[in-house]
N, C-alpha and C positions, 0 to 999 in steps of 0.2 A: 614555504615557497620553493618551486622547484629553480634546479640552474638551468640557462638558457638551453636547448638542447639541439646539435649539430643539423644540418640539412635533414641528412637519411631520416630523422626521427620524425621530421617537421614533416616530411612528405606522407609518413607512416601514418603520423595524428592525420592528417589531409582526410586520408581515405575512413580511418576507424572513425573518426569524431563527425563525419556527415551530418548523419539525422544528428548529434547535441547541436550543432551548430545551427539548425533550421530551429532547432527548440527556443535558441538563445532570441532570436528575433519575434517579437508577441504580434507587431506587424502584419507576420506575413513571410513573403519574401522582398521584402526590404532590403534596397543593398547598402554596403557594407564600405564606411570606410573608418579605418585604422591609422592613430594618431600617436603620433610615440610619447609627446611630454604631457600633465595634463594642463598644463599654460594652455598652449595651443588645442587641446580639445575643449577646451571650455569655447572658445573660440569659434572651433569650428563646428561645435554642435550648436552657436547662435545662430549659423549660416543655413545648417540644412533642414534645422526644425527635427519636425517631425517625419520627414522625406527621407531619410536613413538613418542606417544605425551607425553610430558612433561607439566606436572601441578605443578608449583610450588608455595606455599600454601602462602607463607608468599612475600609483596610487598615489593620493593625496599624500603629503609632507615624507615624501621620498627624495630622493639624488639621485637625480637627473643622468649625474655622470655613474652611478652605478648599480641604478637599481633592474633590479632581474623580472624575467617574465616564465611561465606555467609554456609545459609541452603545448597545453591548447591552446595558447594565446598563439603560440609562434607558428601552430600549424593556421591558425585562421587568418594570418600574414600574408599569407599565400593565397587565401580565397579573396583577397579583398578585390574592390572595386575601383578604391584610392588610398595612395599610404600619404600622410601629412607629416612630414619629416620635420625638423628644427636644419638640419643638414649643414653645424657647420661642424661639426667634430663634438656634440653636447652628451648625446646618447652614445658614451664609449661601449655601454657591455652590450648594444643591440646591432651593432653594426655588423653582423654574420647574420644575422636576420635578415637584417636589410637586402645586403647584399643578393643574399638568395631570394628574394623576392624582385628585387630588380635583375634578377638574369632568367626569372620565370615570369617578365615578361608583367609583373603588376604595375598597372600607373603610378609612379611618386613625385608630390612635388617636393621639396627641397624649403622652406620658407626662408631660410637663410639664401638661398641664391635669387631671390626679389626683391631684396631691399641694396639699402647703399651699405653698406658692413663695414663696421672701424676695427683700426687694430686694437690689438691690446697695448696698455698704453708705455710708457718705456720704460724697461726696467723690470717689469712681468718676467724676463725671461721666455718669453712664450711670440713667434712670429706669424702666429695665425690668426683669420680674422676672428673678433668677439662675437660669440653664440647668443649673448644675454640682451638681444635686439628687442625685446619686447617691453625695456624698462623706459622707451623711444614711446609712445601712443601712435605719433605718425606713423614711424616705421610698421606700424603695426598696421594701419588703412594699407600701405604698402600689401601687406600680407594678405590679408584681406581679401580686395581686388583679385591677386594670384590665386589664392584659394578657390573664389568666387568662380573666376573662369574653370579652375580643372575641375571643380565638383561640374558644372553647366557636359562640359566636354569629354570628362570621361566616367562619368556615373549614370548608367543607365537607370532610367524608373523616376528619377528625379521633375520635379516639376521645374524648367528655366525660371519662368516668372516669380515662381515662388523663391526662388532661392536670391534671385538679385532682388527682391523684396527684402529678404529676412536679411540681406549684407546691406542692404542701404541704409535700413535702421539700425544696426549695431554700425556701421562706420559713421554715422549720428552723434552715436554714444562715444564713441573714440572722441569725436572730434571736442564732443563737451567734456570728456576728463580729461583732455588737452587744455582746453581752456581752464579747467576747474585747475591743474597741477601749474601753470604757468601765473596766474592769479594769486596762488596761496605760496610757490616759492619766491615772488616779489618782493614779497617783506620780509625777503632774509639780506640782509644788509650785503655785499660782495664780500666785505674782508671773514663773513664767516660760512660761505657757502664752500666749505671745504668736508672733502668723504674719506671719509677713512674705514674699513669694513673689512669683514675676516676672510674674505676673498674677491677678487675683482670680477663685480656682477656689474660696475653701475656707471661703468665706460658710454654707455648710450643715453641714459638720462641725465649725467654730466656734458656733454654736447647739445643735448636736446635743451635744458635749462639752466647753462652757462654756471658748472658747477667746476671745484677742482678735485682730483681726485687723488688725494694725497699719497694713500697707498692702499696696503693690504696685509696680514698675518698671514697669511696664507699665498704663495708666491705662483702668481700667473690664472690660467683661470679653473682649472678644476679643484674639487674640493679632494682631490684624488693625490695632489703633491704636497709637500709638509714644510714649514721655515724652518732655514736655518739660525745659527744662534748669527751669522752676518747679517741676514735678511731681517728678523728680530731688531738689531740693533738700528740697522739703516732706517728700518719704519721709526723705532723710537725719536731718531733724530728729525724726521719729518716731522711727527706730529708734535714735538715741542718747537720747532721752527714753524708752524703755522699754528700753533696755540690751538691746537683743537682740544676739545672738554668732551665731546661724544664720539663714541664709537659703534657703525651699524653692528651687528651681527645676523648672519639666518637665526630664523626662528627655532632649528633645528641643532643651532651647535654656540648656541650663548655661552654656557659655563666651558669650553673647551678656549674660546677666545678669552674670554677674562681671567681662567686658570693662565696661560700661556704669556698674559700683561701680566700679573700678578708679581706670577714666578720668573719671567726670565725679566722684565723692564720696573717692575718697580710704578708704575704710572696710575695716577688716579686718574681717571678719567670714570665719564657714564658710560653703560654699554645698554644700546636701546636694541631690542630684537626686530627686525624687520623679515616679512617673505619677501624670497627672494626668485629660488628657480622651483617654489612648487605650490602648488597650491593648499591649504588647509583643509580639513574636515568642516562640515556645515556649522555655520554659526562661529567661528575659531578667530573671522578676523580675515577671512581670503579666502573662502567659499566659491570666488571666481575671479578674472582675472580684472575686471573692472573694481570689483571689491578690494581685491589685493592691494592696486596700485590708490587708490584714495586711501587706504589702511598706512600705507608707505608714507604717501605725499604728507598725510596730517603727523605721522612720527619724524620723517626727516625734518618737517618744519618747527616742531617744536622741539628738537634735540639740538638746532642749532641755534636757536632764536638766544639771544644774550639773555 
């Protein structure tokens, strides 16, 4: 994979990659919108159907915070029709993309700037709002809606009706894995609905389903900054002051978390893998973002159940 590559080059691919970019759409001339995380393009390819094409920037069980995109991707940034951001600070290596795409003038929405956005919680180190909005289902109809309207208003070729069709039934779907995750964390008794995980992802679904969040291995919310042997220590003392027995991890960095308790804390605990900011390969467990989160809800409910 190539590294991001600066403006000049982006505008270079613009012009040389024309005709592959017409290739790329089997359509037709279909337009084009581009989606940075693949959370949110699962999402928004339930929105537009078949009505455009969806480019979604970042590949299954990647990092969010720092995974890279091809010359071509970054020059086809530029051609789009609509960019579908996360927009609170999540995608740190594409944000010179972005930017050059928002001063030439491409529509972006932001999904982060439509919802109600918590902070990270105290002690993170970190005084920006939480990226990790979609571990919320509501906040996500939030999204939704926003979406909804800028495909409607700034993609041309699009069919209206079709599209608040295709967002009415998936915000449906929202509403019953709201219902299905609020249901099945009921019979987690209060004194054991406590999260402990190897980075703070789950600041919104702790809110949303009245959970605590003890802490984190990893300090504040990118998977980009590292513990120290204080911060280490302070989590150990948490989680033996709330008796926790489970510990989440991504899917993507288990043995890094349970090397890290092993070797610096000594603690027995479980360590259950959960997805958290990416989605899986087909069949894996989070194939999509409705998949993911019932994959979540049945592992957080049985990790804590006595």
């Amino acid at each position: 994979m190539r590294l991001i590559r600066p403006l000049a080059l982006a505008l270079a691919g613009t012009l040389g990659l024309g005709a592959l970019t017409g290739c790329a759409t089997p359509a037709g001339d279909r337009p084009l919108v581009v989606v940075t995380t693949n959370i949110l393009g699962d999402v928004v390819q339930n929105l537009v159907g078949s009505e455009a094409e969806v480019l979604t920037l970042m590949r299954p069980n990647s990092d969010p915070h720092s995974f890279e995109i091809s010359a071509q991707e970054a020059a086809r940034i530029l051609g789009a029709d609509l960019i579908v951001t996360n927009g609170l600070g999540l995608e740190e290596g594409l944000q010179h993309q972005l930017d050059a795409a928002e001063a030439a003038g491409v529509p972006m929405i932001a999904a982060g700037a439509v919802i109600d956005p918590l902070p990270y919680a105290a002690g993170t180190g970190s005084d920006t709002a939480d990226p990790h909005f979609w571990t919320d289902p509501l906040r996500m109809i939030d999204v939704v809606d926003a979406v909804t309207a800028a495909i409607q208003a700034d993609v041309d070729g699009v069919d209206p009706a079709t599209i608040e069709a295709q967002a009415a039934a998936y915000t449906a779907e929202l509403r019953a894995l709201d219902a299905e995750m609020t249901a099945t964390f009921a019979a987690i008794g209060p004194e054991h609905r406590n999260l402990v995980t190897n980075h703070h992802v789950f600041g919104y679904l702790a809110d949303r389903f009245d959970f605590t969040v003890v802490g984190a291995v990893i300090p504040g919310g990118s998977t980009l900054a590292a513990p120290s042997a204080s911060d280490l220590r302070s989590l150990v003392d948490a989680i033996d002051a709330a008796g926790v027995s489970t510990i989440f991890a991504e899917s993507s960095q288990p043995d890094r978390l349970v090397q890290v308790l092993a070797d610096e804390a000594g603690l027995d605990v479980a360590v259950v893998e959960l997805f958290t900011e990416s989605l899986s390969e087909p069949g894996a467990g989070a194939d999509s973002y409705l998949t993911m989160m019932r994959t979540n809800t049945e592992r957080i409910a049985t990790g804590l159940s006595p």
